[in-house]
C-alpha positions as CSV (number, residue, x, y, z in Angstrom):
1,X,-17.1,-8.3,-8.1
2,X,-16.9,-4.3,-8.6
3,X,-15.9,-3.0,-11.9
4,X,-12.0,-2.1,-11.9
5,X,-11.8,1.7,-12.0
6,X,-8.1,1.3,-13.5
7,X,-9.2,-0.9,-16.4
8,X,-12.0,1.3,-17.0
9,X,-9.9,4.8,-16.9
10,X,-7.1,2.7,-19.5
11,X,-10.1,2.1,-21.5
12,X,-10.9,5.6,-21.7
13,X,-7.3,6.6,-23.0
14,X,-6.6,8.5,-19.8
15,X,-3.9,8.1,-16.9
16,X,-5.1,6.1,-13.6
17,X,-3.9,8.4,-10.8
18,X,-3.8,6.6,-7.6
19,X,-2.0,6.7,-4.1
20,X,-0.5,4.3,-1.7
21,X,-2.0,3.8,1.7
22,X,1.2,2.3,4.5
23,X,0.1,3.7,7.6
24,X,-3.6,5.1,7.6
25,X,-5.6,2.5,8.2
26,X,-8.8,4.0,9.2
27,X,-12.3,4.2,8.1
28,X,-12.7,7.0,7.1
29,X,-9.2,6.6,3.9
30,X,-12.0,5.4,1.4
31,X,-14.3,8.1,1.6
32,X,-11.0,11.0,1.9
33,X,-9.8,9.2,-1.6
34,X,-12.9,9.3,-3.3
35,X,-13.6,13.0,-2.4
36,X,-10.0,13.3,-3.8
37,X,-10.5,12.2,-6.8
38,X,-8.6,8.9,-7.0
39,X,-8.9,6.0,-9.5
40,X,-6.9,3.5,-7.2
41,X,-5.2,2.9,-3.9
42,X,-2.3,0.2,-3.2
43,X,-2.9,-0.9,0.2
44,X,1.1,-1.7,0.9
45,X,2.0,-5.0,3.0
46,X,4.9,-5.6,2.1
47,X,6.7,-2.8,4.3
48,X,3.8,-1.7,6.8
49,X,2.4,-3.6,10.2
50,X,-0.9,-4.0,8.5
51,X,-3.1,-7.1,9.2
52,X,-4.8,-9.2,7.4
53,X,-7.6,-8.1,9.2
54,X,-6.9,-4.7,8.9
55,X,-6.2,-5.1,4.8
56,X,-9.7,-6.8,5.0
57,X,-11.2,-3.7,6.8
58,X,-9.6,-1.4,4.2
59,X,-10.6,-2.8,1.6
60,X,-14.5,-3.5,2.2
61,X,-14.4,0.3,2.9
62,X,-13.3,0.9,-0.4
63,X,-15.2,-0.9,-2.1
64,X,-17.5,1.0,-1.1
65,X,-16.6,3.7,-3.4
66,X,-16.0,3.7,-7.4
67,X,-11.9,3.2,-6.1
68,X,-10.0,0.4,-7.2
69,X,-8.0,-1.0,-4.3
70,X,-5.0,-2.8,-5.1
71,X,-2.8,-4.7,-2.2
72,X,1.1,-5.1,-2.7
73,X,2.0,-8.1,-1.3
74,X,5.2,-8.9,0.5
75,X,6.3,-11.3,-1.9
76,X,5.8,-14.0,-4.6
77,X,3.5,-16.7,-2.4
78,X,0.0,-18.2,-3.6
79,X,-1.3,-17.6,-0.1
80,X,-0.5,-13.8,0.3
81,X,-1.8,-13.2,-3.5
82,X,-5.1,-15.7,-3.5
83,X,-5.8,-14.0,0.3
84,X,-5.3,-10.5,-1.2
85,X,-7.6,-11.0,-3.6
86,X,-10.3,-13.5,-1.6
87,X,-10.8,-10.7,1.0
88,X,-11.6,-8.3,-1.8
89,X,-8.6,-7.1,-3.9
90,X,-9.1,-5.7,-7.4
91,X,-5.0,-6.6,-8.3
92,X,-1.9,-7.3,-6.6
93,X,1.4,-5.7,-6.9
94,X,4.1,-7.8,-6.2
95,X,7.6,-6.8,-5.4
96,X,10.9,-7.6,-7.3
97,X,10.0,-10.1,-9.7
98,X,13.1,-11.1,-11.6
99,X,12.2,-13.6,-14.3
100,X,9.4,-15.2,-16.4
101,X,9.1,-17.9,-14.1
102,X,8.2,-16.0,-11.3
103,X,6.1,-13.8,-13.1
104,X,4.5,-17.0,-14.2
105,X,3.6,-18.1,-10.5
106,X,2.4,-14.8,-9.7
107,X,-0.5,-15.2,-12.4
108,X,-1.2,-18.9,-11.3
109,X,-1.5,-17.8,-8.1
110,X,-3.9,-15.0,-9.4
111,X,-6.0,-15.9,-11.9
112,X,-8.9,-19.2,-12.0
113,X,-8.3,-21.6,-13.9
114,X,-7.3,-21.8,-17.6
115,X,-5.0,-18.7,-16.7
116,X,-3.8,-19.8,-13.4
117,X,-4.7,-22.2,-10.3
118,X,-6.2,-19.7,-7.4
119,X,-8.4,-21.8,-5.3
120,X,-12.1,-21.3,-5.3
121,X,-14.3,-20.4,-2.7
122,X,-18.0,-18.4,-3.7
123,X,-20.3,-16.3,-2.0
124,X,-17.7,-14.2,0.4
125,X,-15.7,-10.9,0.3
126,X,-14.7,-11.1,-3.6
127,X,-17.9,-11.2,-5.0
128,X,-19.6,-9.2,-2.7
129,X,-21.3,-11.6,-0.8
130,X,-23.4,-12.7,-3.5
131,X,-24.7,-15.9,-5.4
132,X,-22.7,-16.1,-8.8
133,X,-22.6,-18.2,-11.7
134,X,-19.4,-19.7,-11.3
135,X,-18.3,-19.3,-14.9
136,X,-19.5,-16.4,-15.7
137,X,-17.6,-15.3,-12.4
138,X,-14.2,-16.8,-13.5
139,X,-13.9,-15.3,-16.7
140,X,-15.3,-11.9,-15.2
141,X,-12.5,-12.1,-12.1
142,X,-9.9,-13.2,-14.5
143,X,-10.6,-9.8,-16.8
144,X,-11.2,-7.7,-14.1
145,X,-8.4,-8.5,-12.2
146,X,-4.5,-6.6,-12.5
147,X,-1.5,-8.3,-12.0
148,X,1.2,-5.6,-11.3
149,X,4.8,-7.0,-11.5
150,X,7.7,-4.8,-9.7
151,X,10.7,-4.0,-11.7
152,X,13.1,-3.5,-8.9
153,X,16.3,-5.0,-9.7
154,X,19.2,-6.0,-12.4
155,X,18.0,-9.2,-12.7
156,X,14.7,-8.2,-13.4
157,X,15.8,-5.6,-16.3
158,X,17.9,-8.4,-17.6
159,X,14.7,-10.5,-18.0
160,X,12.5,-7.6,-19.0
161,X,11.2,-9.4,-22.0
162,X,10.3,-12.7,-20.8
163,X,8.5,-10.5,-17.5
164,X,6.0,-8.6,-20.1
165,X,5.6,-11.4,-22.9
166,X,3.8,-13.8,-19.3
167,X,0.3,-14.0,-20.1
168,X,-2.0,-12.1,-17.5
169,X,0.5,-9.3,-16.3
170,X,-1.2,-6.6,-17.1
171,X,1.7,-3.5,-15.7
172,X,5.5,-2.8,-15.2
173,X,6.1,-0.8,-12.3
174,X,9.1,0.6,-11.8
175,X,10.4,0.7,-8.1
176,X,12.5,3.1,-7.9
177,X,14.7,3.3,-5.0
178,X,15.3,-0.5,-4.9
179,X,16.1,-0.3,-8.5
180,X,18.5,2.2,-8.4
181,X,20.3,0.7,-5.1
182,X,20.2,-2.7,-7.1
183,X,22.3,-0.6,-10.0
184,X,24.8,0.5,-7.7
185,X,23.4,4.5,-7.8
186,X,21.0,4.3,-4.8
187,X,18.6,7.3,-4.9
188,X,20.3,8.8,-8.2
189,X,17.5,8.6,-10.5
190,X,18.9,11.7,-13.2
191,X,22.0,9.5,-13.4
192,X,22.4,8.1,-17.1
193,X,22.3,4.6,-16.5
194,X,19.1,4.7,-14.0
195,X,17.3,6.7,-17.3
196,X,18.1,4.4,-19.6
197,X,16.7,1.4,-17.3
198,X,13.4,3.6,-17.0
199,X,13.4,3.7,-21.2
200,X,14.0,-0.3,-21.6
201,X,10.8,-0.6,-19.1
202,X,9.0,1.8,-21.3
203,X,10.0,0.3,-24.6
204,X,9.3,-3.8,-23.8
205,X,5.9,-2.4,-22.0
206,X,4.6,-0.6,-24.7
207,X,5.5,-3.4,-26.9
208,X,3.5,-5.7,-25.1
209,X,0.7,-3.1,-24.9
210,X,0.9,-3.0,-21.1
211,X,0.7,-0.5,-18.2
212,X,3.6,1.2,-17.1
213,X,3.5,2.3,-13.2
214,X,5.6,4.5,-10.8
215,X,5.4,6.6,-7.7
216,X,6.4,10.2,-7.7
217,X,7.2,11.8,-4.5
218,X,6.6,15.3,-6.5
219,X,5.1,16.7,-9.6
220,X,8.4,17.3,-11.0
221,X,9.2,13.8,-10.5
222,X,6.1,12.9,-11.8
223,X,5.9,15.5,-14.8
224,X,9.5,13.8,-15.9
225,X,8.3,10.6,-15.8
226,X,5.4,11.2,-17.5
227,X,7.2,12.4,-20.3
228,X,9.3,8.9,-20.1
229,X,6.0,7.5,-21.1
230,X,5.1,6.1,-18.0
231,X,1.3,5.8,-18.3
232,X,0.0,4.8,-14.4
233,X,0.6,7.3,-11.9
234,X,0.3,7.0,-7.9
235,X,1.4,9.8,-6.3
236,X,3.5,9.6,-3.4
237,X,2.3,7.5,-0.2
238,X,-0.1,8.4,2.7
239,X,2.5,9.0,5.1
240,X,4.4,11.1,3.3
241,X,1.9,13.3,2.1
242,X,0.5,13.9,5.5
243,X,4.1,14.6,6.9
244,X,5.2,17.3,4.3
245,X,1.4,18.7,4.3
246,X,1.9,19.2,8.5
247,X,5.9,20.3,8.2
248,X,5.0,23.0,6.0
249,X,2.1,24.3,7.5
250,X,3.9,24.2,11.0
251,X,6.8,25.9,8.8
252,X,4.5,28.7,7.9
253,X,3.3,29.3,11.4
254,X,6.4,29.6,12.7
255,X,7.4,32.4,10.5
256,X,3.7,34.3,11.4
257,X,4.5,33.9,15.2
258,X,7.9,35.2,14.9
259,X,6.3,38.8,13.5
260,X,3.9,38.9,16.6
């Protein structure tokens, strides 16, 4: 199993700075990251046509690189969590989890046994194809791998505490947009009350000594929430970038062929 190149930047004191893949699933995403610079990717299933197979695909290519990829799953299940990982996962993110109990199955579902009940199997994708000794492996996996628990919802800012204090979640990540929609202020993120929600997350995570995730769509977003104290950075999503990169660019043309 590949060192985690989020744990290890954490270590370091630094900010991971990673980047959400949801519709470029192609060989040749691993190799743009790396020459990007990236500590992580999240590999997003949860609102992309991805396949398992094509998950698995991504993320043998990655790690192939120093990159940490990370797959959000589309919700709280042992099978999408244990098969994230089992094909090769570093960490799952898992949307909108609202209370300790869930958090609780999401670590179960996670972690080997005595942190959690994921199934065994030896020798495949997750430890590189490789004999192990199976101990040594468990408490390695169990270290190496992050646990990322959405904050996306009243009920989940209501139950902050109890979210953080869950042995094994090692980040609070905000979502955003389905937090604010869940508030009543979709999209409204300067509005008082959205602020303040992004503080509480910051204040129990800290508290608890944990990471503290979000995804800027632009370096004013993400120079703001920086300064919240937000401490895990992926900037924007694959699509997205792509999209404004090419609009602009076409943008720009436009305005040179209009002078001809």
């Amino acid at each position: 199993m590949k060192p985690n190149r989020l744990k290890q930047v954490q270590a370091e004191g630094r900010i991971p700075v990673g980047h959400m893949i949801l519709e470029f699933n192609t060989r040749g995403m691993a190799q743009m990251m790396a020459a990007a610079g990236v500590d992580f990717v999240l590999i997003d299933t949860e609102h992309t046509g991805f396949s398992p197979a094509d998950v698995a695909d991504l993320l043998a290519w990655f790690k192939a690189t120093e990159i940490a990829p990370f797959v959000r799953v589309p919700q709280i299940q042992y099978q999408f969590i244990s098969r994230a990982l089992d094909t090769g996962a570093l960490g799952v993110m898992v949307p909108n989890v609202k209370d300790g109990a869930e958090a609780r199955a999401i670590v179960e579902a996670a972690k080997y046994a005595p942190l959690g009940r994921r199934g065994v199997i030896l020798g495949q994708a997750q430890n590189d194809f490789k004999s192990v000794d199976p101990a040594d492996f468990f408490a390695y996996a169990n270290q190496n791998t992050t646990v990322i628990c959405q904050i996306e919802s009243v009920a989940g800012l209501e139950n902050l505490a109890e979210i953080a204090a869950t042995p094994g979640v090692d980040m609070l990540w905000v979502g955003h947009f389905d937090l604010s929609q869940s508030m009543g202020i979709p999209g409204q993120f300067e509005h008082p009350r959205f602020l303040e929600a992004m503080r509480q997350v910051v204040e129990v995570g800290r508290a608890r000594g944990l990471g503290l995730g979000i995804q800027p769509g632009n370096l004013d977003q993400a120079q703001a929430w920086l300064e919240l104290g937000f401490n895990v950075i992926s900037y924007n999503t694959d699509a997205f970038v792509y999209l404004n990169a090419i609009s602009q660019a076409v943008a720009d043309l436009r305005q040179l062929t209009a002078k001809l």
